[in-house]
C-alpha positions as CSV (number, residue, x, y, z in Angstrom):
1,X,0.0,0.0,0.0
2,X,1.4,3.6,-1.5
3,X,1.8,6.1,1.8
4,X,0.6,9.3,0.9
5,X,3.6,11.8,0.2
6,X,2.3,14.2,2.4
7,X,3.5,12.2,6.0
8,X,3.0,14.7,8.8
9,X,-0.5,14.8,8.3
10,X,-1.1,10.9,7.3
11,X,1.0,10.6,10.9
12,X,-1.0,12.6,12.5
13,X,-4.4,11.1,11.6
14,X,-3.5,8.0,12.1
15,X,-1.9,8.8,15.3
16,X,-5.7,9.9,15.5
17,X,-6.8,6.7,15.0
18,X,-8.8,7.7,11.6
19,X,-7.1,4.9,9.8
20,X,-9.0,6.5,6.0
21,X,-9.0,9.1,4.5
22,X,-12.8,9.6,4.4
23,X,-12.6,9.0,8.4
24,X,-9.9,12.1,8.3
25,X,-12.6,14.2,6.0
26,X,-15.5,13.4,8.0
27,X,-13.5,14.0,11.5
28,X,-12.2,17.2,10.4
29,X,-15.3,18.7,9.3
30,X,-17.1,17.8,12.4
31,X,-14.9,19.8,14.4
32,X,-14.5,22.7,12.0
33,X,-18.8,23.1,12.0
34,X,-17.9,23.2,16.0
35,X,-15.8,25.7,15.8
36,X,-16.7,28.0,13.2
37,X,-20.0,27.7,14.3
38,X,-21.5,27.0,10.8
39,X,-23.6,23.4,10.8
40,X,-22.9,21.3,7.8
41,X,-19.7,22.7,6.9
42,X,-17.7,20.0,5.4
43,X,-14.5,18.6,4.0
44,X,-14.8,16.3,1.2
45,X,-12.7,13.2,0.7
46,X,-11.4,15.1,-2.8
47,X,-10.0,17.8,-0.5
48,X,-8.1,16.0,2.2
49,X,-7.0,13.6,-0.7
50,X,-5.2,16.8,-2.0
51,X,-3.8,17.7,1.7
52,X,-1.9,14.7,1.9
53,X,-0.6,14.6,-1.9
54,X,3.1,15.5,-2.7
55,X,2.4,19.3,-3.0
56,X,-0.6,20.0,-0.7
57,X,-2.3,23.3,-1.7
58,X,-2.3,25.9,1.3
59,X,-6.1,26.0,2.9
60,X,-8.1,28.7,2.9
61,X,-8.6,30.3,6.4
62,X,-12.0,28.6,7.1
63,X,-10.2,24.9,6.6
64,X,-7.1,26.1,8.7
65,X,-9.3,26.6,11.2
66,X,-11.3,23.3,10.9
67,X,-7.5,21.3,10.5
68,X,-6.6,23.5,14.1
69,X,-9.9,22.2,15.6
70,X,-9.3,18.7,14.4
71,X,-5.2,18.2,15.2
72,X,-4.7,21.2,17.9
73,X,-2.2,22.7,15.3
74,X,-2.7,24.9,12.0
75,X,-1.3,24.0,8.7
76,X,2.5,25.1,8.8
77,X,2.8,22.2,11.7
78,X,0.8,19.8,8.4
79,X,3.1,19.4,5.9
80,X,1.8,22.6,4.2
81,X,4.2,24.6,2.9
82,X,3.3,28.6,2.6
83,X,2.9,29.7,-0.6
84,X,5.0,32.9,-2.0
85,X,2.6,36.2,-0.8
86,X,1.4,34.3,2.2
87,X,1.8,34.1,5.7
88,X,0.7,31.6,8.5
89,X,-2.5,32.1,9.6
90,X,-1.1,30.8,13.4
91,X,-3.2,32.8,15.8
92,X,-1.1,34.8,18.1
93,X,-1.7,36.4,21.5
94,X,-1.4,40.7,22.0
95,X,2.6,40.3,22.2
96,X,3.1,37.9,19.0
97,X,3.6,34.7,21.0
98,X,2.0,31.8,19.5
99,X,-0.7,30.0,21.8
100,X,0.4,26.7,23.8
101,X,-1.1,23.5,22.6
102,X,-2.4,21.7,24.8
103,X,0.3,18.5,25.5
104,X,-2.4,15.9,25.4
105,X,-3.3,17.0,22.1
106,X,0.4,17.6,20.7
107,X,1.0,13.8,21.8
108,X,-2.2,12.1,20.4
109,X,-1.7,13.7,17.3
110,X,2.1,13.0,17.0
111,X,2.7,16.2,14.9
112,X,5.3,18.9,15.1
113,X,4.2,21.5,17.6
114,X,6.0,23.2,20.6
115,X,8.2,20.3,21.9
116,X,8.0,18.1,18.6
117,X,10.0,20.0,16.2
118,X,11.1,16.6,14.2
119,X,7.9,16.7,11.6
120,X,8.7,20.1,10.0
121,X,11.5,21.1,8.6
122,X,13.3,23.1,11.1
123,X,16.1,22.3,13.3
124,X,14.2,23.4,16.7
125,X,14.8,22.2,20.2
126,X,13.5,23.0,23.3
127,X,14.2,26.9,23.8
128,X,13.7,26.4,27.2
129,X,14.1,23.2,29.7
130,X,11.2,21.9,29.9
131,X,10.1,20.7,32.8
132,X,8.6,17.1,32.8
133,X,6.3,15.9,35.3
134,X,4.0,12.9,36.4
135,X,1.2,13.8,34.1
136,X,3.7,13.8,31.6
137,X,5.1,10.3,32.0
138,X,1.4,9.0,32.4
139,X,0.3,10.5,29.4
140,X,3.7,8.9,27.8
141,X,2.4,5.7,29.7
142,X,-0.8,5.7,28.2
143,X,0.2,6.5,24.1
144,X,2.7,3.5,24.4
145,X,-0.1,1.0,25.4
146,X,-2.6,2.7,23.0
147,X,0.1,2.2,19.9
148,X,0.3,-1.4,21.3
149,X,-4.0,-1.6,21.2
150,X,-3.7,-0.3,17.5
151,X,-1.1,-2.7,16.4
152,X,-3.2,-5.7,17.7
153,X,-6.2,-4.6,16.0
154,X,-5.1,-3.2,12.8
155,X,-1.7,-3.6,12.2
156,X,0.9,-1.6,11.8
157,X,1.8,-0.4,8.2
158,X,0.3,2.7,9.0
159,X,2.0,2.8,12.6
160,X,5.1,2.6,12.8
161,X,6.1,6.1,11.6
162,X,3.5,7.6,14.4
163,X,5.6,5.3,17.0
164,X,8.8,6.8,15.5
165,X,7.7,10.5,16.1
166,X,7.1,9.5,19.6
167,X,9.8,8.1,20.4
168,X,11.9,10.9,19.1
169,X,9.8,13.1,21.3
170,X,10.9,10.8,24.7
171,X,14.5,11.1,23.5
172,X,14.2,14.9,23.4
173,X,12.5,15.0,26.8
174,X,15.5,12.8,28.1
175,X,17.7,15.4,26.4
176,X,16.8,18.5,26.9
177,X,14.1,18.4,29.7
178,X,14.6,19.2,33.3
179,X,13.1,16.2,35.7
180,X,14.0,14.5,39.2
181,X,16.4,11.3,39.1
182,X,12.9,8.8,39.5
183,X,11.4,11.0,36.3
184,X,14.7,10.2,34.6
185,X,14.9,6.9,35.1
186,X,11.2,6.4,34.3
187,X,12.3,8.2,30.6
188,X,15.1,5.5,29.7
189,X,12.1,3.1,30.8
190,X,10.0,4.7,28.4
191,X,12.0,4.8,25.5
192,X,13.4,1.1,26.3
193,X,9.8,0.3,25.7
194,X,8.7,2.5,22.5
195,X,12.0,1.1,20.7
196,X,10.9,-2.8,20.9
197,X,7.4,-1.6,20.4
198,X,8.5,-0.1,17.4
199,X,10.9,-2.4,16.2
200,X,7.7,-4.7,16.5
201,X,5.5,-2.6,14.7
202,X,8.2,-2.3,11.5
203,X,8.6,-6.2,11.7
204,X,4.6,-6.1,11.2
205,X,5.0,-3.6,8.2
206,X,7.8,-6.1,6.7
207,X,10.4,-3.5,7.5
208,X,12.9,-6.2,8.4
209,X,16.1,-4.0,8.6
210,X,14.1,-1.3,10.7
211,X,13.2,-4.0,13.0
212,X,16.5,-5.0,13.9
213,X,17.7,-2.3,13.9
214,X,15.4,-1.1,16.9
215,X,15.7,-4.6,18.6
216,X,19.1,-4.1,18.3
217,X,18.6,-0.2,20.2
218,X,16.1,-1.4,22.7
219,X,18.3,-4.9,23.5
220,X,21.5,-2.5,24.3
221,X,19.0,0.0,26.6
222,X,18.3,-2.6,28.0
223,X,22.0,-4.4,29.1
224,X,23.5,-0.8,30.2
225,X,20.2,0.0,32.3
226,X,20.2,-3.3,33.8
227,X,16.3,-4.0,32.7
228,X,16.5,-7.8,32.5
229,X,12.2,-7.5,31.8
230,X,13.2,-5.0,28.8
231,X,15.4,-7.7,27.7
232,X,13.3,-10.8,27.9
233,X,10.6,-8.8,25.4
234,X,13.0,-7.5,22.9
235,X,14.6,-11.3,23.0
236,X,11.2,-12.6,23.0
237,X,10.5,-10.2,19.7
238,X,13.7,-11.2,18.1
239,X,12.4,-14.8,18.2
240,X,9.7,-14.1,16.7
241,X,11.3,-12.3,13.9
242,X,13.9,-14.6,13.3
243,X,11.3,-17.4,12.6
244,X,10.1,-15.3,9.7
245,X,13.3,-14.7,8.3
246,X,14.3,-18.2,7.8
247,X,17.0,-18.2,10.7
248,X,15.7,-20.6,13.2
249,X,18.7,-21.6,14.9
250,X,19.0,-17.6,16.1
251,X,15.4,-18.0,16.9
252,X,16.0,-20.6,19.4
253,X,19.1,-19.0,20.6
254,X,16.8,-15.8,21.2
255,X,14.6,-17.6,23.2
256,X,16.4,-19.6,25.1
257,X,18.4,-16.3,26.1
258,X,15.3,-14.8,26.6
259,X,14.6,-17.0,29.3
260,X,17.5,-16.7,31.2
261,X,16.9,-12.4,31.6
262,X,13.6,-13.7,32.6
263,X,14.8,-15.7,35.6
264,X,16.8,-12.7,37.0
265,X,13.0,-11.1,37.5
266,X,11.5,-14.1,38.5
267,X,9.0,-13.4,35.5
268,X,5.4,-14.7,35.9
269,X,4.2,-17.7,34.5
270,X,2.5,-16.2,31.5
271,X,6.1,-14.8,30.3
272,X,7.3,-18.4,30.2
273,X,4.5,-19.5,28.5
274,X,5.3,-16.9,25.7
275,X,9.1,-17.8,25.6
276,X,8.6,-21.6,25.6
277,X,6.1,-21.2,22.5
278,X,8.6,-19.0,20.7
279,X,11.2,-21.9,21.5
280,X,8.9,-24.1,20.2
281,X,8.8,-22.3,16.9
282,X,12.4,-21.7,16.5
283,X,12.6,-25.9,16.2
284,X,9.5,-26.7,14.3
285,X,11.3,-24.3,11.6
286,X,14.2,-26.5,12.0
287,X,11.7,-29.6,11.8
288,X,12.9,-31.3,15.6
289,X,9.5,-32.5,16.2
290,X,10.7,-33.7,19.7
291,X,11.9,-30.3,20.8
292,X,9.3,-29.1,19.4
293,X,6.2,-30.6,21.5
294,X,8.5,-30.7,24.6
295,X,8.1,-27.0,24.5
296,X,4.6,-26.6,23.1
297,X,3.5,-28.7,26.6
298,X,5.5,-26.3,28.7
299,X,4.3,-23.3,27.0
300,X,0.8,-25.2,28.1
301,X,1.3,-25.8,31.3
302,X,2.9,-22.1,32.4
303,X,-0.3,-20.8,30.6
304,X,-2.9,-23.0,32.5
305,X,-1.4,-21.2,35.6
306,X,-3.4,-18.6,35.2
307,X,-2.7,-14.5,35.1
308,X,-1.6,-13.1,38.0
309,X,-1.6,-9.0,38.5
310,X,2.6,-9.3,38.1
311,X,2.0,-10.3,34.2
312,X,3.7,-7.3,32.1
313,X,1.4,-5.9,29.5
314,X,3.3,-7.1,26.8
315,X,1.9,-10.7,27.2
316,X,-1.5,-9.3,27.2
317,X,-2.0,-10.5,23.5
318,X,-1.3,-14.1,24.7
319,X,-4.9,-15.9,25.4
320,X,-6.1,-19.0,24.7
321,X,-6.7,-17.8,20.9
322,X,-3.1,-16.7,20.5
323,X,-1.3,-19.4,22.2
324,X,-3.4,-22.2,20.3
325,X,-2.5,-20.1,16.7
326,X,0.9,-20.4,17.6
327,X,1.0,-24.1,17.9
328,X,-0.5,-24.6,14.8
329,X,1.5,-22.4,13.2
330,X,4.1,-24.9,14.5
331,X,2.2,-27.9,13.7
332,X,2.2,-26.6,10.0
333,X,6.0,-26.2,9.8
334,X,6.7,-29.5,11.1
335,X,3.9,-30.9,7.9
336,X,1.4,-31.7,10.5
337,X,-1.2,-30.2,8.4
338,X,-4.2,-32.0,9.3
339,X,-3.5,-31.3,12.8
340,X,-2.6,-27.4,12.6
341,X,-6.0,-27.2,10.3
342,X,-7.6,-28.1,13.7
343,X,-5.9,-25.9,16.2
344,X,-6.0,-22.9,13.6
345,X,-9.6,-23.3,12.7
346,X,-10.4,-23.3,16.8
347,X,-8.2,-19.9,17.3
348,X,-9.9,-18.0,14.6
349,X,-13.0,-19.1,16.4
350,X,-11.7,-18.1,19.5
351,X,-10.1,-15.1,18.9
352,X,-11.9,-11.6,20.1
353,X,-12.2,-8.3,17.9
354,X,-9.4,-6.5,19.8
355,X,-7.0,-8.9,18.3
356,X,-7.9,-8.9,14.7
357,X,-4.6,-8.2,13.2
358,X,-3.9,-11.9,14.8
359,X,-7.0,-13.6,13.7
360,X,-6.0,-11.8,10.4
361,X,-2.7,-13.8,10.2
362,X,-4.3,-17.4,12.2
363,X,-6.9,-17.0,9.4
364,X,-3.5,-16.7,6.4
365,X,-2.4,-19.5,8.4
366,X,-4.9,-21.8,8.6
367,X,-6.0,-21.3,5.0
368,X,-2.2,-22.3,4.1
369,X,-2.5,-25.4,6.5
370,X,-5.5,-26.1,4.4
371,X,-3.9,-25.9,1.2
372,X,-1.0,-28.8,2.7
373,X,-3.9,-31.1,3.4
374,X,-5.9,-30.3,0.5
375,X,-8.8,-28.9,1.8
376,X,-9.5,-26.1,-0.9
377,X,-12.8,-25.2,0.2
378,X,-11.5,-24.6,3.8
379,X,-9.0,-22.6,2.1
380,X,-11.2,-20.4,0.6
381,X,-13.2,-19.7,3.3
382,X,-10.1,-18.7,5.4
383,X,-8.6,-16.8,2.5
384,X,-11.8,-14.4,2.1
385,X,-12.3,-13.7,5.9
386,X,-8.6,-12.5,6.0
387,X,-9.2,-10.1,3.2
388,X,-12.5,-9.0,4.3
389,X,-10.4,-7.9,7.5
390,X,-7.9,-5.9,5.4
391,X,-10.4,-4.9,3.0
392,X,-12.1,-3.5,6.9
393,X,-8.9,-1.6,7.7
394,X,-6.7,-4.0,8.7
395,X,-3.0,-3.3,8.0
396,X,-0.4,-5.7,7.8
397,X,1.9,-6.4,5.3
398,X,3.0,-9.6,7.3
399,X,-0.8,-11.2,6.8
400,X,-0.6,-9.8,2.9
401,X,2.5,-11.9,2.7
402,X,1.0,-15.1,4.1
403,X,-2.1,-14.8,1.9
404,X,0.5,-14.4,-1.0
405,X,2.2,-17.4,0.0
406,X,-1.4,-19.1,0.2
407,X,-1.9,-17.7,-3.2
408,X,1.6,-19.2,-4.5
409,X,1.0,-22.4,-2.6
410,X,-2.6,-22.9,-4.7
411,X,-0.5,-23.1,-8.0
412,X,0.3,-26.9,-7.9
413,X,-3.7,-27.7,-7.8
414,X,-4.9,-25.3,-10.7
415,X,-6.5,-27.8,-12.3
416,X,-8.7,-28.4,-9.0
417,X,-11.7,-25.6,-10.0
418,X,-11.6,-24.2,-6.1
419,X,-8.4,-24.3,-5.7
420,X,-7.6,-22.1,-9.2
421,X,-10.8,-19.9,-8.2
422,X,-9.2,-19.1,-4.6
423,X,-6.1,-18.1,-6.5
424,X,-7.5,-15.7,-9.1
425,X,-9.4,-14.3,-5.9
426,X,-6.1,-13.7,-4.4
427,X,-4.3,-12.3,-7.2
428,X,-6.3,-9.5,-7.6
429,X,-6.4,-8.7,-3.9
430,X,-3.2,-9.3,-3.1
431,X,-0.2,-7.5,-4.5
């Protein structure tokens, strides 16, 4: 999927959560009938689709003011560049100092204001220190787990750049902000966290050399500050990653390493439910069926201990659904096709709306499974739910690629009439 060229403004709607264009349109135009006080004043679809092409034309004063109302900053902080004759139509108080923006709006929006000067094109810092507080670091808090939320449900092609805007906004904080030791140290804890999110969320968006890159960043964070929990999730994400890019040996090694970190912290049971599945994957990949179900069992029995209120929110994603996707995504490496048709089938039936990015992929899964054990009308069925959930707003180029491999898989049956249908389906949905 093309991003649009204009990228402070796609980042800050989808930072927005208005994951469409026509969602922007119709979101903007609500708040600019608010505040210009004019009912049914609207944006069309043709005139955001301008705002966030390569050369956005400058708005006229009456759509400033809608944008302002919508994102809590005018055009220049955009992407819109001033045309020659004109100035910015930034409202200024009686001694030319532009208004403060509100900081929970200059966060959720993820867009170059006071204090996130990375989106436009000026070098700006911090004039001043800036002092950070609690409220600050809750806010902080509370946009990490959201960008987590969004990547469960939707994906994260159209996320990761959001996460990378925040992230360079904690680093500046850390910088150049003025805060107590505990506010400090709460920062590095912060940005530790944001950097695996995010090399997570490129890995999603099949940004493979992102992703390490930010495992890499997080992993080191982690080792100098001593944060064997920020370890034992980057290692966990690592796993994962490495599975997917054919190196299962490293994926093992992650794992395994993982595990160790997660001793030092006496990690609940739920972590080393996650870490034995990832295990697990690393030698189904390398086709040891023995290792293999030795750590599917444990992965079992850690998670049938139940959640206790010491679990870290980054094993939130792991219920029932998840953790029975993930062995048969194992079962199908190891050719045990039959059997991951099963387990996969029961996840995507499991599986709850907050996590459809992962019912998304069980669904690419199973319908690949099906395709091993030549089921081509359960194939079909699984192949069409996973695009009606990207056709819904899903976003992620890791499901895509699993639907293509379905779609590549379905060429040694095309003369079975199903199977050759499901494949033209696919072709035309699927890049």
């Amino acid at each position: 999927m093309r991003s649009p060229a204009n990228q402070v403004l796609f980042a800050a709607r989808t930072a927005k959560g208005r994951f469409s264009q026509e969602q922007a349109a119709q979101e903007i135009s609500r708040a600019g009938a608010q505040a210009l006080g004019r009912r049914g004043y609207t944006i069309s679809v043709r005139t955001y689709r301008a705002w966030e092409s390569k050369c956005p034309p400058w708005p006229r004063s009456d759509q400033a003011t809608a944008l302002r109302a919508a994102f809590g900053v005018g055009p220049e902080a955009l992407g819109f560049t001033v045309a020659p004759g004109l100035v910015s139509d930034r409202p200024v108080d009686d001694q030319g100092v532009a208004p403060p923006v509100e900081r929970r709006t200059a966060l959720s929006t993820g867009v170059a204001v006071i204090g996130l000067p990375w989106l436009t094109p000026s070098t700006a810092t911090i004039a001043t220190p800036h002092r950070v507080g609690r409220d600050e670091v809750e806010l902080l808090q509370a946009t990490i787990a959201d960008l987590d939320a969004i990547d469960q449900q939707f994906g994260s092609d159209r996320l990761w750049r959001s996460a990378q805007s925040h992230l360079r906004y904690v680093h500046l904080l850390i910088n150049e902000g003025s805060y107590e030791e505990e506010i400090g140290q709460e920062l590095h804890d912060l940005a530790g966290q944001l950097t695996t999110s995010l090399g997570w969320f490129c890995y999603d968006a099949d940004q493979h050399g992102q992703a390490r890159v930010y495992f890499s960043e997080a992993l080191n964070t982690a080792m100098l500050a001593g944060n064997e929990e920020l370890a034992t999730r980057t290692l966990s994400n690592m796993a994962r990653q490495s599975v997917d890019l054919g190196k299962p040996r490293e994926a093992v090694r992650f794992a395994r390493n993982a595990e160790s970190y997660a001793g030092k912290w006496s990690a609940p049971a739920r972590v080393t439910a996650l870490l034995a599945i990832r295990t697990a994957h690393g030698y189904a990949r390398l086709g040891d069926e023995v290792n293999t179900s030795f750590f599917i069992k444990r992965a079992w029995r850690a998670f049938d201990q139940g959640t206790t209120d010491r679990d870290p929110a980054w094993t939130g994603f792991l219920n029932e659904a998840e953790l029975t996707c993930l062995e048969g995504m194992c079962r199908a490496d190891l050719g045990s096709h039959k059997q991951a048709v099963r387990l996969l089938e029961r996840s995507s039936q499991l599986q709850d709306v907050t996590r459809s990015r992962n019912r998304g992929m069980c669904l690419a899964r199973l319908a690949r499974a099906s395709v091993g054990s030549a089921d081509f009308d359960r194939t079909d069925e699984a192949a069409k739910e996973s695009l009606r959930l990207i056709e819904s707003g899903q976003t992620s180029t890791r499901t895509r690629r699993q639907l293509a491999s379905v779609r590549e898989g379905l060429r040694l049956y095309q003369d079975v009439r199903q199977a050759r249908e499901t494949m033209d389906l696919l072709a035309t949905h699927i890049a």
